[in-house]
Structure formats: structure tokens, C-alpha cells
N, C-alpha and C positions, 0 to 999 in steps of 0.2 A: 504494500500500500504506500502507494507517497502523500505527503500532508496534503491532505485536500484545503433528510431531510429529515381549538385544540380544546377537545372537550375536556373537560376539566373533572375526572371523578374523585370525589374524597372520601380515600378509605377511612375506616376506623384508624384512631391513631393509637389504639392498644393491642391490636391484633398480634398474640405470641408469637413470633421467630419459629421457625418451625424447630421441636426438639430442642429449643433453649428457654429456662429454667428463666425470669426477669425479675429482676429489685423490683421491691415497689417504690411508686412514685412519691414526692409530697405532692399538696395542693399546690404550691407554689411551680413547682416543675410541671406539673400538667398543665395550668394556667400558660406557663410560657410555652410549653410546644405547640399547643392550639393557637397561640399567638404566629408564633414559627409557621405552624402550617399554612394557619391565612396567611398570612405573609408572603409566602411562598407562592402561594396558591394566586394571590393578587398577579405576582411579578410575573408568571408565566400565561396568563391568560392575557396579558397585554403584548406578549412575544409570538409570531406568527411561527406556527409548528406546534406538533407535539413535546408533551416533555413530560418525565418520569423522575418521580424523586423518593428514594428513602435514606432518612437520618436517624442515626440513632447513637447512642450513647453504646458503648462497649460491653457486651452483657445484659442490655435491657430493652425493651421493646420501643420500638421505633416512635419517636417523636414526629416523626414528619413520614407519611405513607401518600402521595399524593401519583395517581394512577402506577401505583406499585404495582400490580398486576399483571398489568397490559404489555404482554408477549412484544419485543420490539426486537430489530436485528439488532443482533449480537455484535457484529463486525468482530473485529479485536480481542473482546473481554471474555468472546468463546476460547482462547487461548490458555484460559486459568484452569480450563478442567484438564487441558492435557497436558497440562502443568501435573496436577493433582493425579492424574491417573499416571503420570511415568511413577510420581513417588510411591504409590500404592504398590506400583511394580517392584520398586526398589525392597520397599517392605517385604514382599511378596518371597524375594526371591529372584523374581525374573526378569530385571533387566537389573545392567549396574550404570550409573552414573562415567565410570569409567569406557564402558562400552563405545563402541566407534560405532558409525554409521558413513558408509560412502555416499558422499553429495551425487547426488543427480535430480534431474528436471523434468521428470516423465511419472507419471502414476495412473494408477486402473481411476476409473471413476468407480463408485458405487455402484452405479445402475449400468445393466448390459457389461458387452465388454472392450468398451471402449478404453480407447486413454488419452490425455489431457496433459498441459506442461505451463505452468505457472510465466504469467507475463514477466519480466523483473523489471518494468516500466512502472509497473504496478505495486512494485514492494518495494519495502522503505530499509532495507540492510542489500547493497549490492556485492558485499566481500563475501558474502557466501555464495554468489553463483561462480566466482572467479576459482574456488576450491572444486568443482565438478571431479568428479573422480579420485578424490581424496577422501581417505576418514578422517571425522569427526568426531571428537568426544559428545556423548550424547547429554552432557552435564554444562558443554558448551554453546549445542542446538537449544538446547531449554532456556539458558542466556540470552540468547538474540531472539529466543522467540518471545520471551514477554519483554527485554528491556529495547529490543529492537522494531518489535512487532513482524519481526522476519517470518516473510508466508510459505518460505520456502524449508527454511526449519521447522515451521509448524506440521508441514503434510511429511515431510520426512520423519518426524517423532508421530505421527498419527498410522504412519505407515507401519512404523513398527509397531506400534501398540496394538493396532485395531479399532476398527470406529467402534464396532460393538463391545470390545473389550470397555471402550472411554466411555458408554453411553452406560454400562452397568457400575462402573464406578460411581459416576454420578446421582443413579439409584438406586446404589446400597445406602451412600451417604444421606440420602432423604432429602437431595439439595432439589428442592418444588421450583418450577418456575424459569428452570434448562433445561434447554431442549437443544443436545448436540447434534447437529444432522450429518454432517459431511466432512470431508475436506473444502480449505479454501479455494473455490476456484471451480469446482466441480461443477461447473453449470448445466450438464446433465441430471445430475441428480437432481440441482435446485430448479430446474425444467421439471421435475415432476414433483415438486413440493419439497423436499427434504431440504431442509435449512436451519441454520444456526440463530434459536431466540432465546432473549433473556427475559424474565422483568427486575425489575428494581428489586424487587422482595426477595426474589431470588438472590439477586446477587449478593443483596444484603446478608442472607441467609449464609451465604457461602463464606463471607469477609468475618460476620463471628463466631463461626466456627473456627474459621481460621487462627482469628484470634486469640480465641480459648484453648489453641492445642487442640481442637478435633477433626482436623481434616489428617487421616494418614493417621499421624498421631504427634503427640506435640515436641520432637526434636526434627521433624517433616515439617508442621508448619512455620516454625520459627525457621527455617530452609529457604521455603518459598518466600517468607515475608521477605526475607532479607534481597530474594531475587529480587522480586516490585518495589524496593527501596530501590534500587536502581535505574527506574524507570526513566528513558531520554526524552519520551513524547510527553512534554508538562504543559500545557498549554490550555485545561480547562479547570481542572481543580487547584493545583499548585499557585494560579495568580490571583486569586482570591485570600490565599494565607501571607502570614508576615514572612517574609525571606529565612529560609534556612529551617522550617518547619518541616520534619520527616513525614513523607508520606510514601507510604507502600501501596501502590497505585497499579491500574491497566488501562489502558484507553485504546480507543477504537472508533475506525471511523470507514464509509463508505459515501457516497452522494446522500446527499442529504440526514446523515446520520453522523452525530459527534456525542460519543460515550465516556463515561471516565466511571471506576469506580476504586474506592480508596479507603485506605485506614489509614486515619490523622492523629496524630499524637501531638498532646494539649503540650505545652509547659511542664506541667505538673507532672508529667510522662502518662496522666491518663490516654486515652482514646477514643476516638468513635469512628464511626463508620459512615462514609458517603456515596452512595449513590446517583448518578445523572446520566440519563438514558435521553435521547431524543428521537426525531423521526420527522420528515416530511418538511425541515428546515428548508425556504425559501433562499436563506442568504446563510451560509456557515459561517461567517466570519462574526454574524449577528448575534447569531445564536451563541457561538461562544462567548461574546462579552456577555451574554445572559447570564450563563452556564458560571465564566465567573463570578457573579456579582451572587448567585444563590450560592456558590461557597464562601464569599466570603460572609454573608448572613450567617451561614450554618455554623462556620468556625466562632463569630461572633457571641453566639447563641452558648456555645458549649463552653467557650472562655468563661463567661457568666455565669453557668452555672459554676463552673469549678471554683472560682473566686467568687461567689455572690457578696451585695455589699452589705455591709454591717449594720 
């Protein structure tokens, strides 16, 4: 990918995390995320496109769920499960971090039995096609694929896994609200529906798990965090926070689609979790200064609570 599209439904803003256990609120913390929500809620319906949001505090049910639901492309942020599914492997057994993989630019498609070869006009890490018939540490491909958003490391590490292998990961873990269809690129397959969607809930879903140690299990997640602390592509949640704030992030983007979703760490070394999903953006460059401007609310929001005033 190189850097490149609104009914407004409001979910419950208490709806549990799927399989996570939530603090309770005070009144004063619910008063403010209802505030948060509208808030939010104002700011995107004056932005032409869709948009998806969930916030939440680390460990607890989301303050902000505004059309958290709504299955939206994935682009990018499909990349985390097979993130998550090589670690499973690693767990498993069956693959190793160590492991090579020979670079190449050809793959079956899904459906029938064709095959298919990744544009690199289109992807955003060019030093991986230059390696073609070279091995690769496969602890390397996983690198470029989420801090680069490299498409070509993505189907190369999906290749070996298996889609169906990545697709039952994803639903042992009980992650609701992903749905991995394919490889990138595969527009056969996505010719007859099969495609890569996320919503917000989901991702959220996935990010405190993460967080808590239960994706893999927790010397795997603190793994992968460390990978999306790396993240190059900063440009929709990151300019919203003060300079130098960690965020262990993925983003993703297609035509009219700019995605980001992230765990932000306060000062205090708390966290939370941000999600921003869009769709059907007229202008992207719009829509991002959107997309920043609700992170910097969100981080605002969470600052407050950790420091409330006296």
C-alpha cells in the first residue's frame, strides 16, 4: 500500500468487552464518557463519511462505542491477527521465529486455481521485493508487516500459516467482530465476497486482550506490543497526543478508508485503548485531520480522568 472512504448509531456505552471481566465505574466517570460520547458523536456527524469509534480505558468497558459494530474494511489492521496467529504457532510448536521463508511474488488465490502477484506500486516496504529468492527470517516478515505495513510479507507469512489455520485462531480466541477473508490482493476471492472486516468492538476487543497478556499468552503479547510500538505509519492517532507518547498502534488504509487502532499509554504508565475505523471518506486528507482531532479529545479525556482535579 503506499500512503494514500454517516448514520450515526449509538451503542450502549456499557456493553462488556467480550470475555473481559470491567471495574466499575463512579458516577462521575460515566457522566464524563457520555459526555465523551456526545462529543464525539457531534464531531463526526459534521464530517462527511462514515466513522467508527471505541475508547476505553484498559480493563474496562468502553466509554465511547459509537457504530462499534459496523463490519468496515479492514485494510491494514487485518495484519494483527497474523501477527497473532504466527505467535500461536510459535506457542504451538510449529513454526519458529527463527524460521526463513524464501521471498517470492506469486500465490494460489483462495478460490479456483488461479494465481495472483502483488502490485509493489501498491505496497508501502519496497526492500522486500529487491530480496526475491532469498530467505527471510520469518520474525523479520512479521516486522515489516505490521511496522511497515509490507503486503508482500503479509501473504508470504499467511502463506505459510494458512488462511484457515488464521481464521480458527481468531475463533478460539472469541475475538467477535473479525472476519479474516483472504490474502491481500486476492481479488478473486474478494470477487466473490470473501474479504477482510473489522469493527471497532472488535478491535477493541483484541487490543485488551492484548493488553492483559491474553492473546497467545502474556510473554507473546508483550512481543507483539513491543512490534506496534514500532509502528512508521503515524499519521492518524499519534498527532493528536503530546510528542513522545508510546503508542503501540496498526493502521490501514485503502480508497476511501483510513484506520488506526492503538494502545496509548497515559503519563502515569496507565493505558487505554483507541479505536478509528472509517469508510466512504470523500476527501482523506479531511478525514484525517478528523480522525486526529477525536484522538486528541480521547487522550484529553483519559488524562482527566487519571489526574482528576481536587
Amino acid at each position: 500500500m503506499k500512503n494514500l472512504r454517516s448514520s450515526t448509531l449509538l451503542s450502549s456505552l456499557f456493553l462488556a468487552v467480550a470475555n473481559l471481566p470491567c471495574a466499575p465505574a463512579s458516577a462521575a466517570s460515566v457522566a464524563g464518557g457520555e459526555a465523551l460520547q456526545q462529543s464525539i458523536a457531534r464531531t463526526v456527524q459534521a464530517a462527511p463519511g462514515h466513522f467508527a469509534v471505541y475508547a476505553a480505558r484498559s480493563g474496562q468497558a468502553p466509554d465511547v462505542c459509537l457504530n462499534c459494530d459496523d463490519l468496515i474494511n479492514a485494510a491494514s489492521t487485518i495484519k494483527l491477527f497474523v501477527l497473532d496467529a504466527a505467535y500461536a504457532a510459535f506457542a504451538k510448536g510449529q513454526l519458529s521465529p527463527e524460521e526463513t521463508i524464501t521471498v517470492h511474488n506469486h500465490f494460489h488465490s483462495l478460490v479456483g486455481s488461479g494465481t495472483f502477484a502483488l502490485q509493489q506500486k501498491e505496497d508501502s516496504y519496497d526492500p522486500l521485493y529487491a530480496q526475491a529468492g532469498k530467505p527471510v527470517p520469518v520474525s523479520e516478515l512479521l516486522r515489516v508487516m505490521i511496522q511497515y505495513s509490507s503486503n508482500l510479507a503479509t501473504n508470504l507469512m499467511i502463506e505459510k500459516l494458512g488462511v484457515l489455520p488464521v481464521r480458527s485462531v481468531v475463533k478460539a480466541q472469541g475475538l467477535n467482530g473479525i472476519f479474516f477473508g483472504r490474502m491481500i490482493e486476492d481479488f478473486d476471492a474478494n470477487d466473490q465476497g470473501i474479504r477482510n472486516r473489522v469493527s471497532a468492538r472488535g478491535l477493541g476487543g483484541f487490543l485488551q486482550k492484548l493488553d492483559s497478556g491474553r492473546i497467545v499468552g502474556k510473554a507473546q503479547s508483550q512481543s507483539m506490543v513491543q512490534i506496534m510500538l514500532g509502528q512508521t505509519f503515524n499519521d492518524i492517532i499519534p498527532p493528536g497526543l503530546p510528542a513522545g507518547t508510546p503508542v503501540a498502534h496498526k493502521t490501514g488504509w485503502v480508497d476511501g478508508v483510513r484506520n488506526d487502532a492503538a494502545l496509548v499509554t497515559l503519563p502515569d504508565g496507565t493505558r487505554y485503548i483507541l479505536v478509528l475505523l472509517t469508510s466512504d471518506l470523500p476527501d482523506e486528507q479531511a478525514g484525517i485531520k478528523v480522525l486526529n482531532g477525536l484522538s486528541h479529545q480521547v487522550y484529553g479525556y483519559y488524562l482527566k480522568q487519571a489526574h482528576p482535579a481536587p
